[in-house]
N, CA, C and O atoms as a Tripos MOL2 file, in Angstrom:
@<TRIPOS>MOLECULE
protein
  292   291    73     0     0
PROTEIN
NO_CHARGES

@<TRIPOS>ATOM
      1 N          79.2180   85.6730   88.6400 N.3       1 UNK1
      2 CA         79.5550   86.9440   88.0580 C.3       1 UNK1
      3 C          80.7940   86.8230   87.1710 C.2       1 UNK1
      4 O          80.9400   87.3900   86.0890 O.2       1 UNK1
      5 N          81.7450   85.9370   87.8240 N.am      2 UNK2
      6 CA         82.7880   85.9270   86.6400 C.3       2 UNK2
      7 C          82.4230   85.4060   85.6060 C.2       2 UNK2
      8 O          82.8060   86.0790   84.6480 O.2       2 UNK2
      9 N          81.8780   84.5480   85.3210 N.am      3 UNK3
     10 CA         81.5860   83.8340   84.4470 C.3       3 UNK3
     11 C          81.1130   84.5970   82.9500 C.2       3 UNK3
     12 O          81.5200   84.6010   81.7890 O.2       3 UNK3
     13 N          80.1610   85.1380   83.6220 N.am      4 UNK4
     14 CA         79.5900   86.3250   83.0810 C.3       4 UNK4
     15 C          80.2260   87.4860   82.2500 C.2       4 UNK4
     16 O          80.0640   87.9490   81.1210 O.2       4 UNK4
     17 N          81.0000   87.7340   83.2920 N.am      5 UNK5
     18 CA         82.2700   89.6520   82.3940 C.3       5 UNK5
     19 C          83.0670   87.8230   81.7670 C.2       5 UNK5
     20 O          82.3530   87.6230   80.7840 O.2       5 UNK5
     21 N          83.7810   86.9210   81.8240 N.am      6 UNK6
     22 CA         84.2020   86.1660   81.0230 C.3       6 UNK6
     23 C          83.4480   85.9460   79.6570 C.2       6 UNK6
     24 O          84.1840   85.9590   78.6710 O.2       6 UNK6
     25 N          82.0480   85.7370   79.4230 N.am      7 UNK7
     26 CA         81.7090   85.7650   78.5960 C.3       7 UNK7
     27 C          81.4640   86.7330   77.8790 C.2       7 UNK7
     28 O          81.2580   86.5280   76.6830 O.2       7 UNK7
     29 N          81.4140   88.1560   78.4430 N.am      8 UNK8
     30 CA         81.2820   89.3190   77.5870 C.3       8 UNK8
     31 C          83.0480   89.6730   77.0260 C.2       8 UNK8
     32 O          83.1890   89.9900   75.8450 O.2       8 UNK8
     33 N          84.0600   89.6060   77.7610 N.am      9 UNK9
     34 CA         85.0710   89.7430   77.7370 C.3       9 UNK9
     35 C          85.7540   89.2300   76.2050 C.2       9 UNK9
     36 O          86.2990   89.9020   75.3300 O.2       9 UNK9
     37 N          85.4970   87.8570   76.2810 N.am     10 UNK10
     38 CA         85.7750   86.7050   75.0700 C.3      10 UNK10
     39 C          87.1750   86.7530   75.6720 C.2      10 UNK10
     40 O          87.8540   87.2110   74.7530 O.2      10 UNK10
     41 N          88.1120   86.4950   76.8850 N.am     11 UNK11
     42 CA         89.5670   86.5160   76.5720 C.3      11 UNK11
     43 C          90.4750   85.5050   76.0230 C.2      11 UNK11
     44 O          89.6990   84.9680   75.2320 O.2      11 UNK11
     45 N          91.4490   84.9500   75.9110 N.am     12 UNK12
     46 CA         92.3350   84.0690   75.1940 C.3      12 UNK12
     47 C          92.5970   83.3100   76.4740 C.2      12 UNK12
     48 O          92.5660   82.0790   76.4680 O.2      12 UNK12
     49 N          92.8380   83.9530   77.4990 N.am     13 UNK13
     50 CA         93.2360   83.2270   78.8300 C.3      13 UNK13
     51 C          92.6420   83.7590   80.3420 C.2      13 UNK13
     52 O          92.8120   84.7650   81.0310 O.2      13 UNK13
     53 N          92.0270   82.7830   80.4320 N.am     14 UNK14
     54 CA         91.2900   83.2100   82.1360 C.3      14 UNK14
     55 C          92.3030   82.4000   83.3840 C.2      14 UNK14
     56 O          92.4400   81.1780   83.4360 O.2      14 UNK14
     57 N          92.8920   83.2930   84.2520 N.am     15 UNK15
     58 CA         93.5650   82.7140   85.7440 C.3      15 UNK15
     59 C          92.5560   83.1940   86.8630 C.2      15 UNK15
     60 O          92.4090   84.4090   86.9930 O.2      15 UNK15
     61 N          92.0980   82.6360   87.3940 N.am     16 UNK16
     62 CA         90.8890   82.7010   88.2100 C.3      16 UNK16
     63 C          91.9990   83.2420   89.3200 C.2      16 UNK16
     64 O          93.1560   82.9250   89.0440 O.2      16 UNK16
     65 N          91.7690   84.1980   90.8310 N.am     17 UNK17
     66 CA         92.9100   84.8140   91.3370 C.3      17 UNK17
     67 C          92.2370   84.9550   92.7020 C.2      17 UNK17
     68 O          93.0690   84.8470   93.6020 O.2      17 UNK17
     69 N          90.7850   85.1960   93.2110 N.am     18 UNK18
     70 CA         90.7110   85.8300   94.1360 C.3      18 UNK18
     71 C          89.3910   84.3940   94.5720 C.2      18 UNK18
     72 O          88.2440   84.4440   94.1270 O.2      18 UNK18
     73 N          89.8430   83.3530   95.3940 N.am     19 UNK19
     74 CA         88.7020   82.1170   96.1640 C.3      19 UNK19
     75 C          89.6790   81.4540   97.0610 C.2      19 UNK19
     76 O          90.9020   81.4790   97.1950 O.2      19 UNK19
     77 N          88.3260   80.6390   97.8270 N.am     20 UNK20
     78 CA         88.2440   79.9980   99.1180 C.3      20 UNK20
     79 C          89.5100   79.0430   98.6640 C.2      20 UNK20
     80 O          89.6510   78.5460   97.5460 O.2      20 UNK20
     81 N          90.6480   78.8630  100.1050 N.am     21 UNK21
     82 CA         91.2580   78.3530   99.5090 C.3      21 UNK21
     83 C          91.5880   77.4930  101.2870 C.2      21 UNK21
     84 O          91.6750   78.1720  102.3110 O.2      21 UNK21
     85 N          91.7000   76.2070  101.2800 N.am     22 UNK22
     86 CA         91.9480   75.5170  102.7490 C.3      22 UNK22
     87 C          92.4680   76.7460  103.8330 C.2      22 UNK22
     88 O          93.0370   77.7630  103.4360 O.2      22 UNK22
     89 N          92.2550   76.5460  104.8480 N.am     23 UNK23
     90 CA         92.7490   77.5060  105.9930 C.3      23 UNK23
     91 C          92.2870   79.2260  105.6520 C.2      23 UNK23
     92 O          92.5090   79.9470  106.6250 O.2      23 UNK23
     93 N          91.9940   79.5870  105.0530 N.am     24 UNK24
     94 CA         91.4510   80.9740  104.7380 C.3      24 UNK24
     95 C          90.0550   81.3510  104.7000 C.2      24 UNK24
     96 O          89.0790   80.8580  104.1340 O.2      24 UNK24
     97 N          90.2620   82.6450  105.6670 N.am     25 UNK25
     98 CA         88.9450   82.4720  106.7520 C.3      25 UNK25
     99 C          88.9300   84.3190  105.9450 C.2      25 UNK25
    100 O          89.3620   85.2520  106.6230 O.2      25 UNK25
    101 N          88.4940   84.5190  104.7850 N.am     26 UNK26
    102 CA         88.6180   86.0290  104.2590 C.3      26 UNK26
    103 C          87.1520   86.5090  104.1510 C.2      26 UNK26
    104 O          86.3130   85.6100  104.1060 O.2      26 UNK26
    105 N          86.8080   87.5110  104.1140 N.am     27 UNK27
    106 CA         85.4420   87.7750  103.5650 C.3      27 UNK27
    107 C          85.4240   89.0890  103.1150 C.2      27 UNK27
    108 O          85.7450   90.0790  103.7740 O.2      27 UNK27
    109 N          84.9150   89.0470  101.6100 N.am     28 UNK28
    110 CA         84.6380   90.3430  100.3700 C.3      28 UNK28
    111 C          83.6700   90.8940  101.1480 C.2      28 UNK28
    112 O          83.0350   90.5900  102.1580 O.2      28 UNK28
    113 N          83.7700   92.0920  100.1240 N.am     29 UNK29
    114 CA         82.4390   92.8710  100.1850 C.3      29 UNK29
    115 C          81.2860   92.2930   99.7880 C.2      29 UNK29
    116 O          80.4270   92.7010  100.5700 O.2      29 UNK29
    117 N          80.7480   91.4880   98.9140 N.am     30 UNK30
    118 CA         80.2740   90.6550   98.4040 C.3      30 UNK30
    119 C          79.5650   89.5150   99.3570 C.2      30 UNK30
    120 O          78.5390   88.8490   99.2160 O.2      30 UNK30
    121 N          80.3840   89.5720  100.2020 N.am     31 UNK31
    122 CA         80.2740   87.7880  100.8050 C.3      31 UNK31
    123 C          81.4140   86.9910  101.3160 C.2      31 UNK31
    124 O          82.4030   87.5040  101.8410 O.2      31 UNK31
    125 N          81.2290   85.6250  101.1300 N.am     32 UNK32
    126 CA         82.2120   84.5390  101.2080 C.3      32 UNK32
    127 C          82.9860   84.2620   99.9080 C.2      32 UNK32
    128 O          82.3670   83.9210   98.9000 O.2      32 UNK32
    129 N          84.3080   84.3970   99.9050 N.am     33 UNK33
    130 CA         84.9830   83.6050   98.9080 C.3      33 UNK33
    131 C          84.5460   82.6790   98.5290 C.2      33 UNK33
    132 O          84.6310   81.7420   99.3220 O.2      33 UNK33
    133 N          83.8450   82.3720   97.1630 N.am     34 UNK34
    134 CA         83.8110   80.4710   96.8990 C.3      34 UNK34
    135 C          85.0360   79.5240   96.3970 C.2      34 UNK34
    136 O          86.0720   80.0860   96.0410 O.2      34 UNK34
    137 N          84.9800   78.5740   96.3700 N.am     35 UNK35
    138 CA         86.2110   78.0480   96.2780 C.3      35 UNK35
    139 C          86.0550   78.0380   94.5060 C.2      35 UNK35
    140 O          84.9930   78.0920   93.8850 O.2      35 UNK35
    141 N          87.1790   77.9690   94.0390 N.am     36 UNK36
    142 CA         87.2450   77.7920   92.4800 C.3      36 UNK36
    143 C          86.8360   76.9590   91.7590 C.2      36 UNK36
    144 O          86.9710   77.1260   90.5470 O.2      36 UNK36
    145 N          86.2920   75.9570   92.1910 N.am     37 UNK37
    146 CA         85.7870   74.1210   92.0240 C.3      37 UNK37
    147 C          84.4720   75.5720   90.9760 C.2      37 UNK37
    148 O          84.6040   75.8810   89.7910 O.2      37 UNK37
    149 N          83.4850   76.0730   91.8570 N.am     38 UNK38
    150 CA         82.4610   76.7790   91.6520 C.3      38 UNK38
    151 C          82.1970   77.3340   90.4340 C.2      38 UNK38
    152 O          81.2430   77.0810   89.6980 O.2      38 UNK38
    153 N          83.3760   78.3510   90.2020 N.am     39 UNK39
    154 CA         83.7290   78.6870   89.0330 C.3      39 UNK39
    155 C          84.0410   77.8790   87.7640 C.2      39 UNK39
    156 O          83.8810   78.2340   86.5960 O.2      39 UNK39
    157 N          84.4690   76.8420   88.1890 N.am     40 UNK40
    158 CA         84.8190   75.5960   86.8650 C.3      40 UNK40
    159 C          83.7400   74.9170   86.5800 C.2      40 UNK40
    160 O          83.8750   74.0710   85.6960 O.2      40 UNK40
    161 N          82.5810   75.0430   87.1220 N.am     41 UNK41
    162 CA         81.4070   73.8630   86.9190 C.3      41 UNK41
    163 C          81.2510   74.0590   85.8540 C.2      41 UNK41
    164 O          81.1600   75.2580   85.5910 O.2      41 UNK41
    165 N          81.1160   72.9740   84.5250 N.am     42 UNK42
    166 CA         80.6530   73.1370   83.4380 C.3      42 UNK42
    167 C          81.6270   73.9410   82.5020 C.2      42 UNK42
    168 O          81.1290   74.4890   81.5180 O.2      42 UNK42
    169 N          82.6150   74.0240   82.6690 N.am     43 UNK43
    170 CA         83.8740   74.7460   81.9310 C.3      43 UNK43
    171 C          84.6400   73.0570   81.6000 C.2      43 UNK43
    172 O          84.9530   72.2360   82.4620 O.2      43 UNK43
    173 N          84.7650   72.9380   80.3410 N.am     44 UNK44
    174 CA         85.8320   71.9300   79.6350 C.3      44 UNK44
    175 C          87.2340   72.5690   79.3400 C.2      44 UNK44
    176 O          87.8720   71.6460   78.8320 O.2      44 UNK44
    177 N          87.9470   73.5500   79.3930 N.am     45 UNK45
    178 CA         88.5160   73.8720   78.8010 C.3      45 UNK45
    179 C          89.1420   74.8380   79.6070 C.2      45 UNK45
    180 O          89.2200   76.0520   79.4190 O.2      45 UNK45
    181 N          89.7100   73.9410   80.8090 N.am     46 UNK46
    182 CA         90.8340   74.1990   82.3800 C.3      46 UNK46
    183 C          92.0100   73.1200   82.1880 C.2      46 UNK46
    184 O          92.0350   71.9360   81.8500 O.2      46 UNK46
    185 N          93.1240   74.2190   82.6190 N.am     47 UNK47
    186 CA         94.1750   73.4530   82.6480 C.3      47 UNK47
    187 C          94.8940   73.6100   83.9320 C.2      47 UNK47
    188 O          95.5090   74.6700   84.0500 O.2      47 UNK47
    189 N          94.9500   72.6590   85.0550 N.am     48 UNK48
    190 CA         95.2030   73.1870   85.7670 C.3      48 UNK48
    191 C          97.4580   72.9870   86.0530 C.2      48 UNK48
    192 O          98.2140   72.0160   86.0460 O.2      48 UNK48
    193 N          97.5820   73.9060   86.1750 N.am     49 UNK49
    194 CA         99.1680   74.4370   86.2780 C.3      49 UNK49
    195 C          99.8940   74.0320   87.6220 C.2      49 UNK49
    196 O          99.6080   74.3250   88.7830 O.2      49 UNK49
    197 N         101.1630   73.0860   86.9860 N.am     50 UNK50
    198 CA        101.7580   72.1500   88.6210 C.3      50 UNK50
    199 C         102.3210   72.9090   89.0920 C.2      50 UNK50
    200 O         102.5270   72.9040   90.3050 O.2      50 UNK50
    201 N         102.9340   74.1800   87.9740 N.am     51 UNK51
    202 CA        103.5870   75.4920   89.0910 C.3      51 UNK51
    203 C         102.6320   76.3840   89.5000 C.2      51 UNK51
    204 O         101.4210   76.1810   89.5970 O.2      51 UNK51
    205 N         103.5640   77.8970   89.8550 N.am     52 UNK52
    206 CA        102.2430   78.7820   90.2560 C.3      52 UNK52
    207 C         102.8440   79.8320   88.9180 C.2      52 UNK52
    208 O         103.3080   80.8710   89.3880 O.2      52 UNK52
    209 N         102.8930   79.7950   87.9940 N.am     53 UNK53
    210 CA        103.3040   80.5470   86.9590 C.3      53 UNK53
    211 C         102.7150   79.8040   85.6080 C.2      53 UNK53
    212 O         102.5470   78.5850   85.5990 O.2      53 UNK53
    213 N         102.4340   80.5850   84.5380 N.am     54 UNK54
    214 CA        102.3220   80.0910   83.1790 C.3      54 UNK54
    215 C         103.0920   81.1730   82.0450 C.2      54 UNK54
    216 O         103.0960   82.3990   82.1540 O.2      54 UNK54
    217 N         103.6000   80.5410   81.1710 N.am     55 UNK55
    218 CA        104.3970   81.2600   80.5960 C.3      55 UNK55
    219 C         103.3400   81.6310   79.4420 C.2      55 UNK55
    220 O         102.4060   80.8290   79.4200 O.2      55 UNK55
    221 N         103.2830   82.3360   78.7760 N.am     56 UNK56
    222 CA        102.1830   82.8660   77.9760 C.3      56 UNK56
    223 C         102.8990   83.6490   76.6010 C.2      56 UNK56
    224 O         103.6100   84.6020   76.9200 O.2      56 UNK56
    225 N         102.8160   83.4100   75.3300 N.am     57 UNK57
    226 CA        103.5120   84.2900   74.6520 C.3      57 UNK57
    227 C         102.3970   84.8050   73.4040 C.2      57 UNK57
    228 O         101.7250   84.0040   72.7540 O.2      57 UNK57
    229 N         102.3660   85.8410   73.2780 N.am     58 UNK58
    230 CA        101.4050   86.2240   71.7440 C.3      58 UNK58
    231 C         100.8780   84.7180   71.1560 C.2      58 UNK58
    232 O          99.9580   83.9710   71.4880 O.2      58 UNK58
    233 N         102.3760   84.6300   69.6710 N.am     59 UNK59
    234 CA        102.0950   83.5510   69.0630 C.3      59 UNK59
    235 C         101.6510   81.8100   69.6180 C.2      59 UNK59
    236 O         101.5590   80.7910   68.9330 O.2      59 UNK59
    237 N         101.4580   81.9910   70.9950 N.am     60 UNK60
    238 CA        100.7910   80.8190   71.3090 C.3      60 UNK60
    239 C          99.9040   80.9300   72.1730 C.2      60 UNK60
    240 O          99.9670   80.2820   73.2170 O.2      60 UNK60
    241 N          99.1150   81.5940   71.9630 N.am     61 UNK61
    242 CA         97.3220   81.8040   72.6650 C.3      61 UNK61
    243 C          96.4090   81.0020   71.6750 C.2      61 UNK61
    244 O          96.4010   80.8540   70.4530 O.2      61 UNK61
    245 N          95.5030   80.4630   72.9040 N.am     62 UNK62
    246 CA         94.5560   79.5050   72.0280 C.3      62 UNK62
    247 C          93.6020   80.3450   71.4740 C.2      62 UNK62
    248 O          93.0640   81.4110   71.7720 O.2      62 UNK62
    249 N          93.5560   79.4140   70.4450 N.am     63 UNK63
    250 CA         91.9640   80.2890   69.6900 C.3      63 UNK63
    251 C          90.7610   80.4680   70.1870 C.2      63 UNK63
    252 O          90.0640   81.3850   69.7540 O.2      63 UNK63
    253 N          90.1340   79.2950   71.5720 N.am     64 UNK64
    254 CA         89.6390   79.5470   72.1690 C.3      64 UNK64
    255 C          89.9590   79.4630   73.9150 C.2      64 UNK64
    256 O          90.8240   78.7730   74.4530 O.2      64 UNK64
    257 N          88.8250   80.5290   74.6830 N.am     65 UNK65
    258 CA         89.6410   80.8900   76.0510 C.3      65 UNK65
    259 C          89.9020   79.3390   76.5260 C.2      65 UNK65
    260 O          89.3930   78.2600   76.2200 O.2      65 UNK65
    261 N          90.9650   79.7650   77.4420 N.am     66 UNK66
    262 CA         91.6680   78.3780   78.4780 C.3      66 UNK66
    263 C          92.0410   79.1510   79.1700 C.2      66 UNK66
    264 O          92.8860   80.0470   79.1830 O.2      66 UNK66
    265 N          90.6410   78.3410   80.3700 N.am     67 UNK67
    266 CA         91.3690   78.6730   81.4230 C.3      67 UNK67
    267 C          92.4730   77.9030   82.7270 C.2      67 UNK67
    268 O          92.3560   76.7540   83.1530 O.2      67 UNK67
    269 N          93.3900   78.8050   83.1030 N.am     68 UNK68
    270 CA         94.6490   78.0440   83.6030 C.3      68 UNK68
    271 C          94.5170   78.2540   85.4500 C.2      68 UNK68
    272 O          94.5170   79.3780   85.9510 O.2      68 UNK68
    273 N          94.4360   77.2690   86.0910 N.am     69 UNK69
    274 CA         94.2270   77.6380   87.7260 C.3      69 UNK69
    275 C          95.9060   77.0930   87.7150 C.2      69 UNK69
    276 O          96.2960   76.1210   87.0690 O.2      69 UNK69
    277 N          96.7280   77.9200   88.5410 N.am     70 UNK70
    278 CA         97.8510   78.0790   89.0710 C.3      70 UNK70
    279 C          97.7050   77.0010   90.4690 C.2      70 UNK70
    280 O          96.7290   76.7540   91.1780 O.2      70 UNK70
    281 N          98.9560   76.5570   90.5030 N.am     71 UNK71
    282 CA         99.2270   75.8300   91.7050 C.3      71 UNK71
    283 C          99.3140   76.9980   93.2790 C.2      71 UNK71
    284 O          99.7010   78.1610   93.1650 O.2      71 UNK71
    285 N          99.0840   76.6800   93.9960 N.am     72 UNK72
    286 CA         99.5360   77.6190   95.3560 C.3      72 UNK72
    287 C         100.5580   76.7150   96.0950 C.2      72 UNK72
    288 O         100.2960   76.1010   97.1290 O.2      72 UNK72
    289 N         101.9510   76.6970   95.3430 N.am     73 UNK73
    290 CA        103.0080   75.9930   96.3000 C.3      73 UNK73
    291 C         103.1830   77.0940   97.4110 C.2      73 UNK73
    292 O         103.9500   76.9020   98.3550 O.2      73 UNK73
@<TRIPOS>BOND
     1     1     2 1
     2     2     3 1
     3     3     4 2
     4     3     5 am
     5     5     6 1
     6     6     7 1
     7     7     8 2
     8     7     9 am
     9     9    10 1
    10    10    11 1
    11    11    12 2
    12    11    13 am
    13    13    14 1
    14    14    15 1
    15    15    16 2
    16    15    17 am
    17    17    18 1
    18    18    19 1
    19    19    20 2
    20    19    21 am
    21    21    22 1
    22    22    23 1
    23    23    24 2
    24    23    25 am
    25    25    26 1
    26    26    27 1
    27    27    28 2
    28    27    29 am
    29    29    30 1
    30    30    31 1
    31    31    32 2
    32    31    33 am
    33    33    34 1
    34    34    35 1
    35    35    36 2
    36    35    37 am
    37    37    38 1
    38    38    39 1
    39    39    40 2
    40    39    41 am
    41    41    42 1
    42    42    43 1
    43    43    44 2
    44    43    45 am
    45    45    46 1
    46    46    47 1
    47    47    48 2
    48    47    49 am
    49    49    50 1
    50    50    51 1
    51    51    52 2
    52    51    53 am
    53    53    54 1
    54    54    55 1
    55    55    56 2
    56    55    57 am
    57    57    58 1
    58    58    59 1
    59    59    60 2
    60    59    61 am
    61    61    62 1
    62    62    63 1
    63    63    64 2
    64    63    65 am
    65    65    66 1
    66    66    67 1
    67    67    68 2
    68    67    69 am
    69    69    70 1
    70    70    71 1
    71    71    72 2
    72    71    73 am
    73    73    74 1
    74    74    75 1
    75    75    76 2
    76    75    77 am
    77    77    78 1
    78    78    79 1
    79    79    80 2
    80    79    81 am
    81    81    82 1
    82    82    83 1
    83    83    84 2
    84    83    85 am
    85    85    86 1
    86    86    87 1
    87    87    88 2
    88    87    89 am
    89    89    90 1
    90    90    91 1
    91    91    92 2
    92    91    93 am
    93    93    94 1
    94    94    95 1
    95    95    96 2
    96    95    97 am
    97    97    98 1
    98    98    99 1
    99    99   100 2
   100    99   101 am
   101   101   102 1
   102   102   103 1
   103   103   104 2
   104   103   105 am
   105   105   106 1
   106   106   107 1
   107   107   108 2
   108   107   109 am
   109   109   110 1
   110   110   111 1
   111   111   112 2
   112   111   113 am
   113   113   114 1
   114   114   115 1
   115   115   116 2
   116   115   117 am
   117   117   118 1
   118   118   119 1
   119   119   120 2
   120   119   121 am
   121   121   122 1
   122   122   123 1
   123   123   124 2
   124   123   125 am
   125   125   126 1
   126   126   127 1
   127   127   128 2
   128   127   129 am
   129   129   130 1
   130   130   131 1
   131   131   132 2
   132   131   133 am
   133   133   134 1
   134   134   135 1
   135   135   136 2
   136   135   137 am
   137   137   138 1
   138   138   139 1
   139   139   140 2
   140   139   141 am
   141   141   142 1
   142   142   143 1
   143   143   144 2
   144   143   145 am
   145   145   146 1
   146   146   147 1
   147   147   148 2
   148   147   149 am
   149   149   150 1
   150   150   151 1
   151   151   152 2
   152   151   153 am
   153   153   154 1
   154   154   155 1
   155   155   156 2
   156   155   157 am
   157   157   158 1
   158   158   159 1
   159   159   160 2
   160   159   161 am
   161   161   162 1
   162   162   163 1
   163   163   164 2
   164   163   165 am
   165   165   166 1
   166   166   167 1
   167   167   168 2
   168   167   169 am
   169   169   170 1
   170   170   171 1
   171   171   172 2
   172   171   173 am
   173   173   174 1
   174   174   175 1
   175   175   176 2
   176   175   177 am
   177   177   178 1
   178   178   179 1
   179   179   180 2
   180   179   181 am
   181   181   182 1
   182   182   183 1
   183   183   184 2
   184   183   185 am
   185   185   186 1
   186   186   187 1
   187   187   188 2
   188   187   189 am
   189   189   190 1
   190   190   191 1
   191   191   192 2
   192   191   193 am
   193   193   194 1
   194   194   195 1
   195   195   196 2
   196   195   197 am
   197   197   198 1
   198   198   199 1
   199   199   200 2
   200   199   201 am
   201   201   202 1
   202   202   203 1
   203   203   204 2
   204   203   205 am
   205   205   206 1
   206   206   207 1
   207   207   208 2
   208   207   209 am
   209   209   210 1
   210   210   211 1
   211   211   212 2
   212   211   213 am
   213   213   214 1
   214   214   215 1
   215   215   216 2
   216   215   217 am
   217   217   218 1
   218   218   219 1
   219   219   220 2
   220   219   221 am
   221   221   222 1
   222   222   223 1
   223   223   224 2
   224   223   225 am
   225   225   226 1
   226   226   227 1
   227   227   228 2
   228   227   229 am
   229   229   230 1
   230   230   231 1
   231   231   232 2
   232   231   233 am
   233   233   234 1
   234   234   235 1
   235   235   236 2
   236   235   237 am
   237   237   238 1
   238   238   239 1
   239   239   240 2
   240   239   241 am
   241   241   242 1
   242   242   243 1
   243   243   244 2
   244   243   245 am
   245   245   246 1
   246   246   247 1
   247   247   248 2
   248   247   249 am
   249   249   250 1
   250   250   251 1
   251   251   252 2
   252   251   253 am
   253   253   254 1
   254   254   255 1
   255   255   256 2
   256   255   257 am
   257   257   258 1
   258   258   259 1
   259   259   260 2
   260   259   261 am
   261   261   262 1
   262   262   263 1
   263   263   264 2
   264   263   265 am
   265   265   266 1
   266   266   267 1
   267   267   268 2
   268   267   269 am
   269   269   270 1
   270   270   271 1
   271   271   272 2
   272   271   273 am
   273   273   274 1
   274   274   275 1
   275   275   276 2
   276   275   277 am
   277   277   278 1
   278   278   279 1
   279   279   280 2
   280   279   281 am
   281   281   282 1
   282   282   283 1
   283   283   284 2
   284   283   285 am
   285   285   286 1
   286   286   287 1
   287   287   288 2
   288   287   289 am
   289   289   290 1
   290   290   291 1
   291   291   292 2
@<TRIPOS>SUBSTRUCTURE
     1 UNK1         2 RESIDUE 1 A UNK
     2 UNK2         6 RESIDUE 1 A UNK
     3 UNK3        10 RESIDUE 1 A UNK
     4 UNK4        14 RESIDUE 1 A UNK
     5 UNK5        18 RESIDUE 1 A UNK
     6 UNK6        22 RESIDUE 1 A UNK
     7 UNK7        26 RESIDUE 1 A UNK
     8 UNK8        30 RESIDUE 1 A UNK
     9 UNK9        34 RESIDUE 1 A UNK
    10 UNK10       38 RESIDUE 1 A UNK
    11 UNK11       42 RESIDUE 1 A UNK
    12 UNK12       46 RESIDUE 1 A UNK
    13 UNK13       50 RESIDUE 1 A UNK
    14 UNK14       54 RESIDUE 1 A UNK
    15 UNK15       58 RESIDUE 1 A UNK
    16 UNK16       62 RESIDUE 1 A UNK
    17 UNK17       66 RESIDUE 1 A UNK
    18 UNK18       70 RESIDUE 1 A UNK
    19 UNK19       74 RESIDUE 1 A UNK
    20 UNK20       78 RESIDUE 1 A UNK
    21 UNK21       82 RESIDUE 1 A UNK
    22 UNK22       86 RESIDUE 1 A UNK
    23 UNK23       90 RESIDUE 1 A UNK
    24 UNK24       94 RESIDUE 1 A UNK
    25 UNK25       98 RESIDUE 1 A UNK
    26 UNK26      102 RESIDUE 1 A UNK
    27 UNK27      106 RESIDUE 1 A UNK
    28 UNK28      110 RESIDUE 1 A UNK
    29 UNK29      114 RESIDUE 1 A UNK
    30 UNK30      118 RESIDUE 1 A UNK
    31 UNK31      122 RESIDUE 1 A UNK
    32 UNK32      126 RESIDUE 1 A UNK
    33 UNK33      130 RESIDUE 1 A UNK
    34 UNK34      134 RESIDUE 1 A UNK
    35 UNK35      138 RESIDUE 1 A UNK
    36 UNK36      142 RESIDUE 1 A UNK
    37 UNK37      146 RESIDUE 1 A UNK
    38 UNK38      150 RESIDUE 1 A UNK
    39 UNK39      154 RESIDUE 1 A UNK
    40 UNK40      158 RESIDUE 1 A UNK
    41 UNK41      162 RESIDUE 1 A UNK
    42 UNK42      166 RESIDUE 1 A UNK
    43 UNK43      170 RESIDUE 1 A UNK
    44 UNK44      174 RESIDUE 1 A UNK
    45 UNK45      178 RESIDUE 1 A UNK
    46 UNK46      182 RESIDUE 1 A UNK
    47 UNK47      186 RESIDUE 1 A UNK
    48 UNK48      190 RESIDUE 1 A UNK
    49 UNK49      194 RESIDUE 1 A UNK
    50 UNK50      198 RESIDUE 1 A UNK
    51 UNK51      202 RESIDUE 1 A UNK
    52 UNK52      206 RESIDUE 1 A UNK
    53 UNK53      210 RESIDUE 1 A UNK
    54 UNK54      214 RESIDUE 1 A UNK
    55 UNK55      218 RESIDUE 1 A UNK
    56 UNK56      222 RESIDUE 1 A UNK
    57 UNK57      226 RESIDUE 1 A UNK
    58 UNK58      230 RESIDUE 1 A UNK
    59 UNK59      234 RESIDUE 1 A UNK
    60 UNK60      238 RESIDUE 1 A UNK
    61 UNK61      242 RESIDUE 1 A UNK
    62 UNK62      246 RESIDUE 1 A UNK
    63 UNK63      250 RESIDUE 1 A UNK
    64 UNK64      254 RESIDUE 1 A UNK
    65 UNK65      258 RESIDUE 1 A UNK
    66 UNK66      262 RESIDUE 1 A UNK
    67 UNK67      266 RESIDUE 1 A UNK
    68 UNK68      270 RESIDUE 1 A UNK
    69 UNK69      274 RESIDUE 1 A UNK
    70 UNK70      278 RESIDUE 1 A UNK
    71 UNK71      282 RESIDUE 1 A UNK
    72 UNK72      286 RESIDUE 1 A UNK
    73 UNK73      290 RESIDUE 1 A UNK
């Protein structure tokens, strides 16, 4: 489903926010959390972030989306 409103969306920057993550035992309305691996299948164009922050400014958004998975220190 994300994938999906991502592609209708077109955004500059995707942070993926709400999956399975070691030790977390959560469950949506939906279901099971999947882990984010899921979401990246077939996506070239992940960067994944050694902090848990990205600094982001107007004049430097890519022309096309990148998406950024945050660290969980």
């Amino acid at each position: 489903m994300a994938t999906s409103v991502c592609g209708k969306l077109n955004p500059k920057i995707v942070m993926p926010m709400h999956y399975r993550t070691p030790g977390l035992r959560a469950r949506i309305m939906f279901g099971f959390l999947k882990p984010v691996d899921d979401f990246l299948k077939g996506k070239n164009n992940v960067k994944r972030a050694v902090e848990p922050y990205v600094d982001v400014d107007a004049d430097t958004l890519p022309a096309e989306t990148r998406i950024f998975v945050l660290s969980l220190k």
